[in-house]
C-alpha positions in Angstrom: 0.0 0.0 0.0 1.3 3.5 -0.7 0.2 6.8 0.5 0.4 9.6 -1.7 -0.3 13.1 -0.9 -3.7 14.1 -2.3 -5.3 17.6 -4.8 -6.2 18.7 -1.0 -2.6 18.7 0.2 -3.1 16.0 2.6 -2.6 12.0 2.5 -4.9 9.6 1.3 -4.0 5.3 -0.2 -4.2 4.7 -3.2 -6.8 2.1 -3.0 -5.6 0.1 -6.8 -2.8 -0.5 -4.8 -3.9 -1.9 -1.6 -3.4 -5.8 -1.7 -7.0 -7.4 -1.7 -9.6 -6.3 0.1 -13.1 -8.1 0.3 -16.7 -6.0 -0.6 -17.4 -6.7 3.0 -14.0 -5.4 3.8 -14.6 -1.7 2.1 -17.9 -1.7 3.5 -16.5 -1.7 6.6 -14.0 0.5 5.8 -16.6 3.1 5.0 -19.1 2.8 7.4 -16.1 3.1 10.2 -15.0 6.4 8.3 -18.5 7.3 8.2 -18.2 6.9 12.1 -15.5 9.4 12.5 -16.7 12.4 9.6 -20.2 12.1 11.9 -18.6 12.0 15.2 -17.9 15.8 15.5 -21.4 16.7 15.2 -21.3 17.6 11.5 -19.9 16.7 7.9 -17.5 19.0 6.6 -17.7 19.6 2.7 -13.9 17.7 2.9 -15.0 15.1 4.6 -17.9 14.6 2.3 -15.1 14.8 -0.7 -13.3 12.0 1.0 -16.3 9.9 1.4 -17.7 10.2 -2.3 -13.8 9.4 -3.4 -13.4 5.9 -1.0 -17.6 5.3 -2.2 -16.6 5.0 -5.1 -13.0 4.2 -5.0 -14.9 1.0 -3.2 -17.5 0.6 -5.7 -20.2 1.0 -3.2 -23.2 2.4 -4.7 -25.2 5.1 -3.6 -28.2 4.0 -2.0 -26.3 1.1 0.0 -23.3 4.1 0.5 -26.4 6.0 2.2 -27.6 2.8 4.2 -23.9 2.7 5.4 -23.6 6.3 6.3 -26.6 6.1 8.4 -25.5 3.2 10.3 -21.9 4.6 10.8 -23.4 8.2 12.1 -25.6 6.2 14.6 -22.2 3.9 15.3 -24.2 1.0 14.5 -22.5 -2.4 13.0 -19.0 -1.1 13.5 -16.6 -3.9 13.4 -13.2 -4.3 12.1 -12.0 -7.0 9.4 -9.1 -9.3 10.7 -7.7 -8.8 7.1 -3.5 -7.1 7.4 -4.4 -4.7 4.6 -8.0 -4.4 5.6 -6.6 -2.9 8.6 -4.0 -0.6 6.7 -6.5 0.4 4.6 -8.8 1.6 7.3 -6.1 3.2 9.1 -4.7 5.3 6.3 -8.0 6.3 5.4 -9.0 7.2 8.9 -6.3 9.5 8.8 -7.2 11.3 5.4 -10.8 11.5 6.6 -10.1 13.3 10.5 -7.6 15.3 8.5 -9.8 16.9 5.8 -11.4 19.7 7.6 -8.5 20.5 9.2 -8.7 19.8 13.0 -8.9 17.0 15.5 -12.0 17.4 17.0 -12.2 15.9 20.9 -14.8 13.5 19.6 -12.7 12.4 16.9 -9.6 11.8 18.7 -11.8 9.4 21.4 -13.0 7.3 18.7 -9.5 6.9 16.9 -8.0 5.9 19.9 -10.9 3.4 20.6 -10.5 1.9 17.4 -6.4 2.2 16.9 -6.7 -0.2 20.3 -9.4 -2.6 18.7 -6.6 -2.6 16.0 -3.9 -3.2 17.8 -1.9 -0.2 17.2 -0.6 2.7 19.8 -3.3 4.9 19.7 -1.0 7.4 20.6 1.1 6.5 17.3 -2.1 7.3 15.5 -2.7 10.5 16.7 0.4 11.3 15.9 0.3 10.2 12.4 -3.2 12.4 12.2 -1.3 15.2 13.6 1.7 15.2 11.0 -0.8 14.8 8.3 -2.8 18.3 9.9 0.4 19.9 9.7 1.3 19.0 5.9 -2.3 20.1 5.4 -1.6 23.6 7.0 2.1 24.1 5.6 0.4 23.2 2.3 -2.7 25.3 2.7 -0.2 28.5 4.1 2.1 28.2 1.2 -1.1 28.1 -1.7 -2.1 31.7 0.1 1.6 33.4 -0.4 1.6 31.9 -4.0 -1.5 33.0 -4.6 
């Protein structure tokens, strides 16, 4: 799997490269990011860009994309695959998702931590990768403005 930095300025996986993933993998994938765009109380218009992109990036079409969102905002059938590169895909994706509107909201940093642990992986290691990719976002962001 490679990360690649995104039109946006921040990361994101390129998901032809991700070693295989089932349909009920990327449904899972999505309904868990789902989870963390709604978890702050509201979907930021980059947030919603990142979800259309890994929708259909997944091939998962719209009306069972909408079934998922809803069940991901009301943190219903939230599980994690046991899949290696399920599991990198999620966490990679996680990231580009809490990054996009710029901030780590309190609500958002609870839940990555909850599920980093249900991963298996530091959850302080994860903040800290969310927080590198904020601050490539912002160095990006500040260096469009004096070039523009």
């Amino acid at each position: 799997m490679t990360e690649q930095q995104g039109d946006d300025g921040h990361d994101s996986f390129r998901g032809d490269q991700v070693e295989p993933v089932s349909e009920n993998g990327y449904r899972r994938i999505y309904r868990t990011l789902c989870l963390l765009a709604h978890c702050d109380g509201n979907v930021d218009p980059s947030e919603r860009k990142h979800l259309d992109a890994y929708r259909t990036r997944f091939g998962i079409p719209e009306d069972e994309a909408e079934r998922l969102e809803r069940e991901g905002a009301a943190g219903q059938k939230i599980t994690l695959g046991r899949n290696p590169d399920e599991r990198k895909s999620l966490i990679l994706a996680m990231a580009a998702i809490v990054a996009a509107d710029g901030r780590l909201d309190p609500n958002e940093k609870m839940r990555l931590k909850r599920i980093a642990d249900r991963l298996g992986v530091d959850p302080k290691q994860m903040i800290d990768w969310i927080k590198a990719s904020l601050e490539r976002r912002t160095e990006s962001e500040r260096l469009r403005r004096q070039d523009g």
